[in-house]
C-alpha positions in Angstrom: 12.9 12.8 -23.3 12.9 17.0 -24.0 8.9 16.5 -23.3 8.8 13.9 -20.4 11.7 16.6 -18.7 8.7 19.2 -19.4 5.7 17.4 -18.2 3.8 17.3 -15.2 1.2 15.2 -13.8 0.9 12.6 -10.9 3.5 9.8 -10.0 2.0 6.7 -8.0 5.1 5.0 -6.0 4.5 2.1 -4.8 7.7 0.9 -2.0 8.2 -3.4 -3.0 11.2 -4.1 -0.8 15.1 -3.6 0.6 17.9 -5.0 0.5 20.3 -3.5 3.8 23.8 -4.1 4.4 24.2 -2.6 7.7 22.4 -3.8 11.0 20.7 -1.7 13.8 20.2 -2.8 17.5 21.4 -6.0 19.8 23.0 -8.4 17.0 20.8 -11.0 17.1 17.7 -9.2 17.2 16.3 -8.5 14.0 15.3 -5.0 12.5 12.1 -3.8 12.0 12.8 -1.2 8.8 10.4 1.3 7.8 10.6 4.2 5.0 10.5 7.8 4.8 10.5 9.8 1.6 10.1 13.7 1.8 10.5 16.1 -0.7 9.4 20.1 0.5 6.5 19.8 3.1 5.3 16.9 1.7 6.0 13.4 3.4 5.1 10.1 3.3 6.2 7.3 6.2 5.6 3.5 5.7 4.6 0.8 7.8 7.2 -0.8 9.6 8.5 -3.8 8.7 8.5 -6.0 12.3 11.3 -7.7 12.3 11.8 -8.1 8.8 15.7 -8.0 8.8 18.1 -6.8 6.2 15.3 -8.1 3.2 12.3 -6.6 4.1 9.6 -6.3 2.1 6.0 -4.2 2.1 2.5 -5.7 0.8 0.4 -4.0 -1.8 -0.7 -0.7 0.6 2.7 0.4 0.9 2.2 3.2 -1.6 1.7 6.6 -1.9 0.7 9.9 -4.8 2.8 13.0 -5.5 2.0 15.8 -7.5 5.2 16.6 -9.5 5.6 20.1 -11.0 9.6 20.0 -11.2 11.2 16.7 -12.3 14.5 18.1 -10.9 13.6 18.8 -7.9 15.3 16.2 -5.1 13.3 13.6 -3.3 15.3 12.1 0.2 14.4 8.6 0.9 15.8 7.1 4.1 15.5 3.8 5.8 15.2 3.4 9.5 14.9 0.6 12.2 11.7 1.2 13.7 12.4 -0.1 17.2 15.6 2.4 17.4 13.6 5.6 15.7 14.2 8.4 18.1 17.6 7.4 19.1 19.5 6.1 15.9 20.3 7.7 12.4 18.9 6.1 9.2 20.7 2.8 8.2 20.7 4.0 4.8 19.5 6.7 2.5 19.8 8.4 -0.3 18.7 11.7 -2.6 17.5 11.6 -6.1 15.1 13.0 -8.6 12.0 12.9 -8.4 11.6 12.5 -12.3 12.6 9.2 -11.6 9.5 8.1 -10.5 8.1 9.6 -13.8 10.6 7.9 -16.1 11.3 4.6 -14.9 8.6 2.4 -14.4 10.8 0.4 -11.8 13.3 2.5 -10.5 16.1 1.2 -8.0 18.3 3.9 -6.2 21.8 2.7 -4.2 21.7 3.4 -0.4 24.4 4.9 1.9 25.2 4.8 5.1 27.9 7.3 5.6 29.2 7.6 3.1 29.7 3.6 2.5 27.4 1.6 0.2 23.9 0.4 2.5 22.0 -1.4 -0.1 18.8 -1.1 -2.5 15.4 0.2 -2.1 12.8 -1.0 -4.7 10.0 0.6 -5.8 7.5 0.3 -8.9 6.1 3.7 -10.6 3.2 4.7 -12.4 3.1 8.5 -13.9 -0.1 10.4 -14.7 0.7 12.9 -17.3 -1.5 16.4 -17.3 -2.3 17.9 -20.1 -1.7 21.0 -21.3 -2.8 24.1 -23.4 1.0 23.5 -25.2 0.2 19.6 -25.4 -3.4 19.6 -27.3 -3.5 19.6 -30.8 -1.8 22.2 -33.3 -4.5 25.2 -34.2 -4.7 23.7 -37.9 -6.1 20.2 -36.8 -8.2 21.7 -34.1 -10.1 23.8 -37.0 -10.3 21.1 -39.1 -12.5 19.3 -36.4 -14.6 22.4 -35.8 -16.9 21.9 -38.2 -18.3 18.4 -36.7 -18.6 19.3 -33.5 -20.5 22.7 -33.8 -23.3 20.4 -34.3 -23.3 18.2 -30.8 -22.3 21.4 -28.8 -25.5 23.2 -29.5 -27.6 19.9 -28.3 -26.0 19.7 -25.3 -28.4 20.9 -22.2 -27.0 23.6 -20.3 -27.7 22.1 -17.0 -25.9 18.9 -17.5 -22.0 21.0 -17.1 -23.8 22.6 -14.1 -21.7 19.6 -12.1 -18.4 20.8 -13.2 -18.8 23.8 -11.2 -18.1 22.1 -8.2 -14.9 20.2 -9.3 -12.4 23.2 -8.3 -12.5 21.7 -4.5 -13.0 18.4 -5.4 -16.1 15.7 -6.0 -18.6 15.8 -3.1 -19.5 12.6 -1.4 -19.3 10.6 1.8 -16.3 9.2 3.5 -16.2 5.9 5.8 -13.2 5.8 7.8 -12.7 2.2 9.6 -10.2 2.5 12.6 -8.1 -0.3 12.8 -4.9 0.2 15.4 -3.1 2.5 17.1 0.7 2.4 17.9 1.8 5.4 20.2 5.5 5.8 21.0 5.2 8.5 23.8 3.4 7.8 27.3 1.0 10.0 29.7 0.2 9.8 32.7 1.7 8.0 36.0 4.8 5.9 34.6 3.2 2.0 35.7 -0.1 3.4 34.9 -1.4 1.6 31.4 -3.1 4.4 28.6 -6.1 4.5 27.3 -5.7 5.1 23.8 -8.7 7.6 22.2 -8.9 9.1 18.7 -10.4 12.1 17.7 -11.0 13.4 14.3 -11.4 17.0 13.3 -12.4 18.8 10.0 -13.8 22.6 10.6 -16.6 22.0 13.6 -17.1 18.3 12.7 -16.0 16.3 15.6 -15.6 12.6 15.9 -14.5 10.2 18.8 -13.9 6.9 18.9 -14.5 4.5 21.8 -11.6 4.6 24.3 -9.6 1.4 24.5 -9.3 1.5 28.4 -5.7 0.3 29.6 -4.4 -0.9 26.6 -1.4 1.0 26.5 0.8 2.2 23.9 -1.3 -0.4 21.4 -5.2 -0.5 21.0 -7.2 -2.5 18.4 -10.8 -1.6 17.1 -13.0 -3.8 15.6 -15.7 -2.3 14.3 -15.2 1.7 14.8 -16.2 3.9 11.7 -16.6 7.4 11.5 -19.1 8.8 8.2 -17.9 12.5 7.2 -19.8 14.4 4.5 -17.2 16.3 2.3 -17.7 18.9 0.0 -14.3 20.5 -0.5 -11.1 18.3 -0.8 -8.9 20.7 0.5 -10.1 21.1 3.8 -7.7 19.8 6.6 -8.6 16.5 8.6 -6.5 16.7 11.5 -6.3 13.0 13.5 -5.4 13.0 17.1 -4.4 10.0 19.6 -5.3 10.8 23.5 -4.8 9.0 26.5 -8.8 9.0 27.5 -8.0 9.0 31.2 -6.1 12.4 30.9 -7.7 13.3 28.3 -8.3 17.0 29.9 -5.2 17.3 31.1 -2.5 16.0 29.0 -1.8 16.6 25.2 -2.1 14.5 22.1 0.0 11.4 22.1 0.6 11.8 18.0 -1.1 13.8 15.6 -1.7 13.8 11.9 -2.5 16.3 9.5 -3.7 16.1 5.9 -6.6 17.5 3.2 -9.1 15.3 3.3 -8.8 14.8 -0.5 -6.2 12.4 0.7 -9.0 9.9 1.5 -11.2 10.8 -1.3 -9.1 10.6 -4.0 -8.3 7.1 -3.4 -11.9 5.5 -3.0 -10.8 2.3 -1.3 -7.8 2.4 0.8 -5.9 0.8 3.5 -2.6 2.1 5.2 -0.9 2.9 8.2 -0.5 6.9 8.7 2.1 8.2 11.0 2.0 10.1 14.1 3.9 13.3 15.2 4.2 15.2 18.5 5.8 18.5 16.7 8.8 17.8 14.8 9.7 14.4 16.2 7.7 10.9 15.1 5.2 9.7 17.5 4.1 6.2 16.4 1.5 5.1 13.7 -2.4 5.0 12.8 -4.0 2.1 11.0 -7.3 3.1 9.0 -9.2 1.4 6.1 -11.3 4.3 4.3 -14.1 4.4 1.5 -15.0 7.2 -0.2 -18.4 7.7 -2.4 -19.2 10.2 -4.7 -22.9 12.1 -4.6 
């Protein structure tokens, strides 16, 4: 335990399900729960549950990646009803470490609402451990090996490690992004007048738009809208807007997210909803299914 307490490396949380005691909204309309876990600047929002009650529970997308460097440090997970989000106070929460995701390969935490006992939240964990200088082997077994391997390091060709100069920002490659849906909580425009939901991507001067979705409203559906982005360095920012298209040159973003574009790239394959802020408050949801291909 005195080395796992030491180590760091990447946990991989994936959210299964909840069980809730207390109930948000008209009482016989069923909740739609969703998830929030934030620790520092980093957050992570699920999908929302519709109307999935006290017992909801998430498919195999629900996940996320978090760099841990401090075991101790305190993660905050809360569970909200989606329909009620910018009115109502999480029906449950709670704060724990975020070595937990690193030592339990199923960890459970209690919920409170509060005060008062609010349920369970379910996750499953898998940690990534990095290794370092401290971790390798001791300096006797390390010159016992030297010997055989002088050998093989002076065949090796100097231009094959030529590619592991370009590792410090990431593998290059090309990224697909498939948009799927938008959800927008916030409205522009004339009040009985319905949006027309537009996205725009951003990454230094690359620029992409996606067909407008005219008069859909606060939801639009794509079916086949893709978007191919070269990338060289992972931690550039991709920065994903929703506009109303009609407005467009007059009214702001409906929701905006922000992110390196490693996010995408370090997952090849991936499908998820990411949410949407207008400043500090939540704006609604984006649905994309990504690829990424290394050169």
């Amino acid at each position: 335990m005195g080395m796992m307490g030491r180590a760091r490396g990447v946990a991989k949380a994936h959210l299964k399900h909840c069980h809730l005691k207390h109930h948000e909204g008209p009482p016989l309309e069923r909740m739609s729960p969703k998830v929030r876990f934030f620790i520092g600047d980093f957050e992570w929002v699920s999908v929302p549950k519709e109307h999935g009650g006290h017992n909801p529970e998430w498919g195999p997308f629900a996940s996320f990646e978090y760099r841990i460097m401090d075991p101790e440090q305190r993660v905050r997970i809360e569970v909200l009803d989606h329909e009620g989000l910018m009115n109502n106070e999480p029906i449950g929460g709670c704060d724990v470490r975020v070595g937990d995701f690193m030592d339990k390969m199923e960890p459970v935490f209690e919920l409170f609402f509060r005060g008062m006992p609010a349920g369970q939240i379910f996750f499953h964990s898998e940690f990534i451990m990095e290794v370092s200088d401290n971790m390798m082997a001791p300096p006797m077994a390390v010159e016992m090996q030297q010997p055989m391997m002088q050998e093989p390091m002076a065949m090796v060709d100097p231009m094959m490690a030529a590619p592991e100069m370009m590792m410090e920002g990431g593998r290059p490659g090309w990224l697909k992004m498939h948009l799927k849906e938008v959800h927008v909580e916030f409205h522009a425009g004339p009040p009985l007048e319905r949006m027309s939901p537009q996205v725009v991507i951003r990454m230094g001067e690359f620029e992409w738009k996606s067909k407008p979705k005219h008069h859909e409203g606060h939801k639009a559906h794509w079916d086949f809208e893709q978007m191919d982005m070269e990338v060289f360095d992972h931690h550039r920012e991709v920065v994903i807007e929703v506009r109303d298209h009609e407005g467009m040159m007059e009214n702001p973003a409906l929701g905006i997210h922000r992110c390196e574009v490693g996010f995408f790239a370090t997952r090849g394959e991936w499908e998820d909803w990411l949410p949407l802020r207008l400043g500090e408050f939540p704006a609604g949801r984006i649905h994309f299914k990504t690829e990424f291909k290394p050169n």
